[in-house]
N, C-alpha and C positions, 0 to 999 in steps of 0.2 A: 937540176930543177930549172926550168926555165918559165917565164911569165909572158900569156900573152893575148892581150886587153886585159880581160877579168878572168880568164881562163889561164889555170896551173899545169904543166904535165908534168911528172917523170916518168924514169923508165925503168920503173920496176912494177910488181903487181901492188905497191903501195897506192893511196890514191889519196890526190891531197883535197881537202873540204875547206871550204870559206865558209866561219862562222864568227856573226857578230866581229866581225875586222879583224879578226884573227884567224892562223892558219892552222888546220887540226890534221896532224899525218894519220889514217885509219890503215890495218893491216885488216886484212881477210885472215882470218881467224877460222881454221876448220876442225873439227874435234867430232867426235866419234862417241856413241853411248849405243852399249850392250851390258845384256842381260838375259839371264835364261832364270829367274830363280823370283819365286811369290808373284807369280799373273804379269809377266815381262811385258805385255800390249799395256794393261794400265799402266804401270812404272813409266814408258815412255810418255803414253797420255798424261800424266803427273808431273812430270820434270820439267816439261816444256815452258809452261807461267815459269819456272823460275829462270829458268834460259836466256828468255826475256827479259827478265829481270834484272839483268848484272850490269852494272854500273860500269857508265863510259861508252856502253856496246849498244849494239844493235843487231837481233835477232834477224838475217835475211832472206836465207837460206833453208829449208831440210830438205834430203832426199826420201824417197820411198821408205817404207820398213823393209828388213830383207832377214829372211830366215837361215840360217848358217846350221852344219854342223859344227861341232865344238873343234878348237886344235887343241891339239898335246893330249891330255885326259878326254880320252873320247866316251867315257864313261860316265857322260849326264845328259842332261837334257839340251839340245839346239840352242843356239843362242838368238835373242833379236838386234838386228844392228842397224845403224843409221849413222848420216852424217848430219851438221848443218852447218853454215857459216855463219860466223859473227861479224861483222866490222866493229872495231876496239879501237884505242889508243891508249889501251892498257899494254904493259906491257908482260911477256908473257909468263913469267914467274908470277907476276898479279893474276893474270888470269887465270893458270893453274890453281890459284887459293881460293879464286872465285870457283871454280868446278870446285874443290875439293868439299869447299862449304858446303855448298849442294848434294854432294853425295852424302856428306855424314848429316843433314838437314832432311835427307831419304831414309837415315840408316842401314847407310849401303852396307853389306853384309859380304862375307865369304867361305863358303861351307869346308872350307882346308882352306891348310899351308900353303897350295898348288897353284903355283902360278897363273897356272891355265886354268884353273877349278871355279866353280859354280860363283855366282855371284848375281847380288839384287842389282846392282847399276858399275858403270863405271865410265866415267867422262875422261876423257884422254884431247888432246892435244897432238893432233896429226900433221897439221903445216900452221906456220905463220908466217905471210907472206914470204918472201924469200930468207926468212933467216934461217941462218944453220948454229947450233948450238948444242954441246956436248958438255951440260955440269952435273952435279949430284942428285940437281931437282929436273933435268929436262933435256930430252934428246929432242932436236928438231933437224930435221924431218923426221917424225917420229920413227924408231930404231927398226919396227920391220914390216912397214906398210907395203915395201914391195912384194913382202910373200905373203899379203892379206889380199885374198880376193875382197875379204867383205869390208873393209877399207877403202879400196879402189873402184868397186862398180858406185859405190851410193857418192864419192865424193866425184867421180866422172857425170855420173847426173846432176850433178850443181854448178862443179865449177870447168864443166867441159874440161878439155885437153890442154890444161898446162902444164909447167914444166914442175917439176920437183926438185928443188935446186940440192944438185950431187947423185941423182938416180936415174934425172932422163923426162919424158914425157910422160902423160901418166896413161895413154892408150898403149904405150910399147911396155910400160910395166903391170897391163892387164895383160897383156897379150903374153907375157912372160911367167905370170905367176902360176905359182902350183894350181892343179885345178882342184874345185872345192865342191861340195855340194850347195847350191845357195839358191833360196825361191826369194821372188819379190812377192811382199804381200799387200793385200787393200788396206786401204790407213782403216786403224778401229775406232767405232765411234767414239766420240770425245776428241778425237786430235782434230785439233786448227790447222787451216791450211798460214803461209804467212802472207 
């Protein structure tokens, strides 16, 4: 970290903020909400106000909506998927209980056991600035974004080509990933742009 006049740098995608004379570290915060189950366009139109909502952060970011077919159980209906970014100086076990709140404040739902299987929402946690973390509540960089196209196209429209810390760049691991079937769709009315 270096200082210099009023201006902070370092050299990571962290980014340091001057507030009220004190120094606040914000992490870019990028997380992923899909859904293919009870009118998936509203569910997104619906979740957003809360998104916003979550204390400490700051809503900055979303990408496109983008229509997917399902992985593993290909046996339902498309999924809708999107990214956005937050800047937080929560940290992200907090912020994971923050998504979680939201999903069960949705009654995010799951029609099976199946991993892969149907579901009203689900907020995931795909990079936090460059940390890497592997415990019982949290894989970062989330565990298999590189063999998610729909992961990778909406958060390559936000936060351009950076790196993924332990995978690589993130235009070499679209150009890597299995191919999928995936549409970009028009936002539905009622979504806010930010």
């Amino acid at each position: 970290l270096t200082e210099v006049g009023e201006r902070y740098t370092e050299h990571s995608s962290r980014e340091l903020l001057r507030w009220q004379d004190r120094l606040v570290l914000v992490d870019n915060a990028y997380g992923l909400r899909f859904f293919n189950l009870a009118d998936p366009l509203q569910q997104v139109v619906e979740v957003m106000p809360q998104l916003r909502s979550i204390h400490r952060s700051k809503l900055t970011r979303r990408s496109s909506l983008y229509r997917t077919e399902p992985v593993g159980n290909s046996n339902q209906d498309d999924f809708i998927n999107a990214m956005v970014e937050l800047h937080t100086d929560l940290e992200p076990v907090d912020l994971l209980l923050e998504l979680q709140a939201i999903e069960h404040a949705c009654y995010r739902r799951r029609d099976s056991g199946d991993k892969w299987g149907p579901r009203t929402m689900d907020l995931d946690i795909i990079l936090f600035g460059n940390r890497r973390q592997h415990d019982s509540h949290l894989i970062l960089p989330h565990a298999e974004m590189q063999n998610r196209r729909f992961v990778l196209m909406p958060l390559l429209e936000i936060a351009g080509d950076v790196y993924i810390p332990g995978l690589g760049s993130l235009s070499w691991l679209l150009e890597h990933a299995p191919q999928m079937r995936i549409e970009r769709l028009p936002d539905p009315p009622g979504l806010d742009s930010i």
